[in-house]
VOVEXDREN-579559 format. One record per residue (C-alpha): residue number from 1; z, y, x; residue in one letter. Coordinates in pm, 1 decimal. Last residue first. Layout:
N
NUM Z Y X A
...
// end
This chain:
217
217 -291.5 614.0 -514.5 X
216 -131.3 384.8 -223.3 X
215 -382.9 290.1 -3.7 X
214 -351.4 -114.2 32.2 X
213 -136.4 -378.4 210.4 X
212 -132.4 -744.3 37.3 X
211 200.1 -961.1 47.2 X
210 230.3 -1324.9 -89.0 X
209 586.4 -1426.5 -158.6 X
208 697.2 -1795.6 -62.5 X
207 886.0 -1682.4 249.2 X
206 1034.7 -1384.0 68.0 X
205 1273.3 -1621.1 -105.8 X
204 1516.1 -1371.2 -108.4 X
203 1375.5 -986.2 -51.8 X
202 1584.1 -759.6 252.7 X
201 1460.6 -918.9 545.7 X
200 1116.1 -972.2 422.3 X
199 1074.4 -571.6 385.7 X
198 986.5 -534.6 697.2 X
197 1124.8 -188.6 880.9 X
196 1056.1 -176.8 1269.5 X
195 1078.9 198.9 1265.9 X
194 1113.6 390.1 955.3 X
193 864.9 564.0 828.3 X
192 832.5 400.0 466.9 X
191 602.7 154.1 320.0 X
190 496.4 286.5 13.0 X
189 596.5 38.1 -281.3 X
188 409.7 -237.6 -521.0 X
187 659.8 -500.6 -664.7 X
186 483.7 -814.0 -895.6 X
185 586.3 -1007.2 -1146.3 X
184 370.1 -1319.3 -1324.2 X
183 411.9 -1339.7 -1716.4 X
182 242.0 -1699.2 -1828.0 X
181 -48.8 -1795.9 -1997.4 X
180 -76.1 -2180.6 -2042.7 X
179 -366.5 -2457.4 -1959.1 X
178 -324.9 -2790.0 -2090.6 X
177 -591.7 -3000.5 -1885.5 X
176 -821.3 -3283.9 -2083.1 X
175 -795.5 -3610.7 -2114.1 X
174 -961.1 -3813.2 -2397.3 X
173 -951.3 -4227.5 -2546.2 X
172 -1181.7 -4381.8 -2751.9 X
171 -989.2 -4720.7 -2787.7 X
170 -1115.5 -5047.5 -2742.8 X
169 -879.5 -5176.8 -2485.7 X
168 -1093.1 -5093.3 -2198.2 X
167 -1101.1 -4693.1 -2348.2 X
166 -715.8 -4744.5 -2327.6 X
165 -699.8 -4851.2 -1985.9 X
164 -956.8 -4607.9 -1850.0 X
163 -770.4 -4345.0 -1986.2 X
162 -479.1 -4406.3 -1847.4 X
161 -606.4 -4440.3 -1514.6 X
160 -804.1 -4069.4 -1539.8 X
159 -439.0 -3950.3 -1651.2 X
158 -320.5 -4080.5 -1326.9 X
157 -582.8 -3946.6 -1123.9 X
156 -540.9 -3623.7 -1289.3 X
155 -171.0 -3593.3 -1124.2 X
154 69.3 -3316.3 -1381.1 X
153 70.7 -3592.0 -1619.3 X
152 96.2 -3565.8 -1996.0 X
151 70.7 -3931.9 -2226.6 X
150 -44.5 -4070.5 -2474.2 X
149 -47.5 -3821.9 -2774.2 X
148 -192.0 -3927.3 -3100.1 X
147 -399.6 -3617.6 -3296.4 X
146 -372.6 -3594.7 -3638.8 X
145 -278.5 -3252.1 -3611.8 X
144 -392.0 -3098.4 -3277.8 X
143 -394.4 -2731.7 -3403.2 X
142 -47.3 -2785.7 -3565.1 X
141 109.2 -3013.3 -3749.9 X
140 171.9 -3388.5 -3762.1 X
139 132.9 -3506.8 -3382.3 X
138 146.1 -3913.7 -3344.0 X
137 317.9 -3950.0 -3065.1 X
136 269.3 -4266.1 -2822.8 X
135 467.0 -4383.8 -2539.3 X
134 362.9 -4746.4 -2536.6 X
133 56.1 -4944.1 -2564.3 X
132 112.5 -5309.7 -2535.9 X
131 -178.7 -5427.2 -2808.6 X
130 38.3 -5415.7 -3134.3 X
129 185.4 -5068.0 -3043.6 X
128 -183.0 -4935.2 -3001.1 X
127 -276.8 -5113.8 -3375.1 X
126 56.3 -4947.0 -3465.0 X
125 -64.8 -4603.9 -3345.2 X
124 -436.2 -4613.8 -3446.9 X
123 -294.1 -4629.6 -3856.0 X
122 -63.6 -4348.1 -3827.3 X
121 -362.8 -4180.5 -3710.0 X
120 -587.7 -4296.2 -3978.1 X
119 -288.5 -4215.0 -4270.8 X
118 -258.0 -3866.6 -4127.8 X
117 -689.4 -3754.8 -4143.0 X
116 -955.4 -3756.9 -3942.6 X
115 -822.1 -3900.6 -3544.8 X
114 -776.1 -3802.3 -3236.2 X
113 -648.1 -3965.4 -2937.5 X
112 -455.3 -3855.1 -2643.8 X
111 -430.9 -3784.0 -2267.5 X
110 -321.1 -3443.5 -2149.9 X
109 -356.9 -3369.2 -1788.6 X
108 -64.0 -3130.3 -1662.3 X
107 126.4 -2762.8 -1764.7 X
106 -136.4 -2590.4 -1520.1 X
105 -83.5 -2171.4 -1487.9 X
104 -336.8 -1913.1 -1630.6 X
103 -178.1 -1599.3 -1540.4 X
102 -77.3 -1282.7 -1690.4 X
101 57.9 -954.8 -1514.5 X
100 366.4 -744.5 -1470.0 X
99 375.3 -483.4 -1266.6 X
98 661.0 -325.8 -1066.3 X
97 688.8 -17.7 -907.1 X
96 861.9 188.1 -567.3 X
95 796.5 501.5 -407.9 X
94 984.0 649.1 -72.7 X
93 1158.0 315.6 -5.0 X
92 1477.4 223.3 137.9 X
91 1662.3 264.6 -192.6 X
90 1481.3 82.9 -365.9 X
89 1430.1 -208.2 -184.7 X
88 1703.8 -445.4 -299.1 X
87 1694.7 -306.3 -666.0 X
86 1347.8 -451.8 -652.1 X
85 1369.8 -771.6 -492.2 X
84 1675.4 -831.0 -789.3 X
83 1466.4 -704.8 -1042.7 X
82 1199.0 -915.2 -985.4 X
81 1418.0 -1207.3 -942.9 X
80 1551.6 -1175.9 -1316.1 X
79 1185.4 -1098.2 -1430.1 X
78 1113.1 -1484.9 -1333.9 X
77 800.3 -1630.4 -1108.5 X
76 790.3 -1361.5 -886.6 X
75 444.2 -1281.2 -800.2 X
74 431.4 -1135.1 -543.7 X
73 447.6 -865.1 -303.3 X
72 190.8 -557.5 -285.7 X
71 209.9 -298.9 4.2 X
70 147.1 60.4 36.1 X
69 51.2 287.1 303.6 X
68 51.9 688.6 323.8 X
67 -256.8 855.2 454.1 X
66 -243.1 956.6 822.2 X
65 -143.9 1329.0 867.7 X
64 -456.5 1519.4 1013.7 X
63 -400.7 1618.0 1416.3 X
62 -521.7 1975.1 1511.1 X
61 -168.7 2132.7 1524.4 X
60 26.2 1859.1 1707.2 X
59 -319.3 1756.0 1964.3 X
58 -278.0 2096.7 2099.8 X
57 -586.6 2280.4 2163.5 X
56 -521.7 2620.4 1911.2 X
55 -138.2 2644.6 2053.1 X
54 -256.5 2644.9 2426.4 X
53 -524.4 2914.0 2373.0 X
52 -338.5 3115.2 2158.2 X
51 -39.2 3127.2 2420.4 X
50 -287.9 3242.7 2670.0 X
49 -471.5 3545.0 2511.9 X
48 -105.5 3649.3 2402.7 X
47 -2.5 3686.3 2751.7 X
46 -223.7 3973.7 2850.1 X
45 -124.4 4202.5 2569.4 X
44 235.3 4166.4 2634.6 X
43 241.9 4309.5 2964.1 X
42 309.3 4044.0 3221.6 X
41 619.5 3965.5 3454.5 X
40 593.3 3795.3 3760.1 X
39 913.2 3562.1 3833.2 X
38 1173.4 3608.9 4027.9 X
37 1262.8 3314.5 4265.4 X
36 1155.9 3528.9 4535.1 X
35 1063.7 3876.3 4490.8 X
34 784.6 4072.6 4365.4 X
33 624.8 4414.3 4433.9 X
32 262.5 4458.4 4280.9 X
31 129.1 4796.7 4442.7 X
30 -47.5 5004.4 4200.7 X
29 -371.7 5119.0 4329.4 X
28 -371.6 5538.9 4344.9 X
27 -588.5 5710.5 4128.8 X
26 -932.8 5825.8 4318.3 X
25 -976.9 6211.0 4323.7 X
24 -1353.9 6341.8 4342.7 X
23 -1297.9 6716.7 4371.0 X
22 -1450.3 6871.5 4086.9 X
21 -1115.9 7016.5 3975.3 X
20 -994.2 7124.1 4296.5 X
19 -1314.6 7337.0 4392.5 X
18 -1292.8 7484.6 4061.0 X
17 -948.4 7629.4 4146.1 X
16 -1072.4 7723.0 4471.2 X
15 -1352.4 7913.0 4354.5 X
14 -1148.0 8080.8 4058.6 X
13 -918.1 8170.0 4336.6 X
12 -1184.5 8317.7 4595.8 X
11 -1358.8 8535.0 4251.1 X
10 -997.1 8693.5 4226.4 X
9 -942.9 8843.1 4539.6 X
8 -1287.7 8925.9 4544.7 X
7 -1186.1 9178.0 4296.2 X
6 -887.1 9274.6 4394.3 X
5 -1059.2 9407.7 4715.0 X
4 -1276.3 9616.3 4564.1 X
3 -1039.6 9754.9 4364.1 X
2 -850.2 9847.9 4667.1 X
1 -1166.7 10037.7 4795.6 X
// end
């Protein structure tokens, strides 16, 4: 009889204890408990979305550099002021050069006569002296040897006038230009950051420079 009775004893606990297991418990909501002026604070994992999303759209992270700028001046007629425009901007400059280059430059109209051999020229230039004609050379070496000079002006109309003088007077008279190659100097830099910066303040004669922007290389 008592065994009985320990014996249902146990089959009502394992009954209860399975009734409490399959029971269909809901965990409790948390309760989000705040105060003013404090403010909310978020688990680490739910921030992070955020601050990725604001650092991969800002304008700072996704903008390219710009490509550095650089400026030609020139050309300085003498290497002394080259130097001098160029130890002026050195050291404002992040890169700095010169160049030097040639140029065909003018030296004036050349009028003159030629003739085959010494004794001819020397000839021509007392028959000119004997008509009025002054300022005459009569050139003994060189690549115009035997040639008479009459005259160099930097205005062709006035060697076109002195021609047509001497070709009235009999004489077969030429003009032509005297070209010369000449060292012209120029200063390429990159134009640094610095606000409001021209480099015509700090370059003399700057007024009569020519300036050309490029990409520097």
């Amino acid at each position: 009889m008592i065994l009985r009775r320990i014996v249902l004893l146990l089959l009502l606990l394992n009954l209860a204890a399975a009734a409490w297991w399959l029971w269909p418990w809901h965990a409790p909501t948390p309760i989000a408990v705040t105060q003013a002026g404090v403010p909310t604070l978020h688990l680490l994992h739910e921030a992070l979305p955020r601050a990725a999303s604001r650092m991969s759209s800002s304008p700072a992270v996704l903008a390219a550099s710009a490509p550095a700028q650089c400026v030609s001046i020139g050309p300085f007629i003498t290497q002394a002021e080259m130097h001098q425009a160029f130890a002026a901007l050195a050291g404002l400059v992040p890169r700095i050069q010169y160049r030097v280059a040639e140029s065909a430059v003018s030296r004036g109209w050349w009028v003159y006569l030629t003739a085959p051999t010494r004794e001819q020229a020397l000839a021509m230039a007392r028959t000119l002296a004997a008509k009025g004609v002054r300022d005459d050379y009569v050139i003994t070496a060189g690549d115009q040897q035997n040639s008479i000079s009459l005259g160099l002006f930097q205005d062709p109309a006035n060697a076109w006038r002195r021609v047509a003088r001497l070709r009235a007077l009999g004489f077969a008279a030429q003009q032509r230009q005297r070209v010369e190659q000449v060292p012209q100097y120029y200063i390429e830099f990159q134009q640094p950051e610095t606000p409001g910066f021209t480099w015509q303040s700090h370059v003399a004669h700057a007024d009569i420079l020519q300036s050309r922007a490029r990409a520097c290389e």
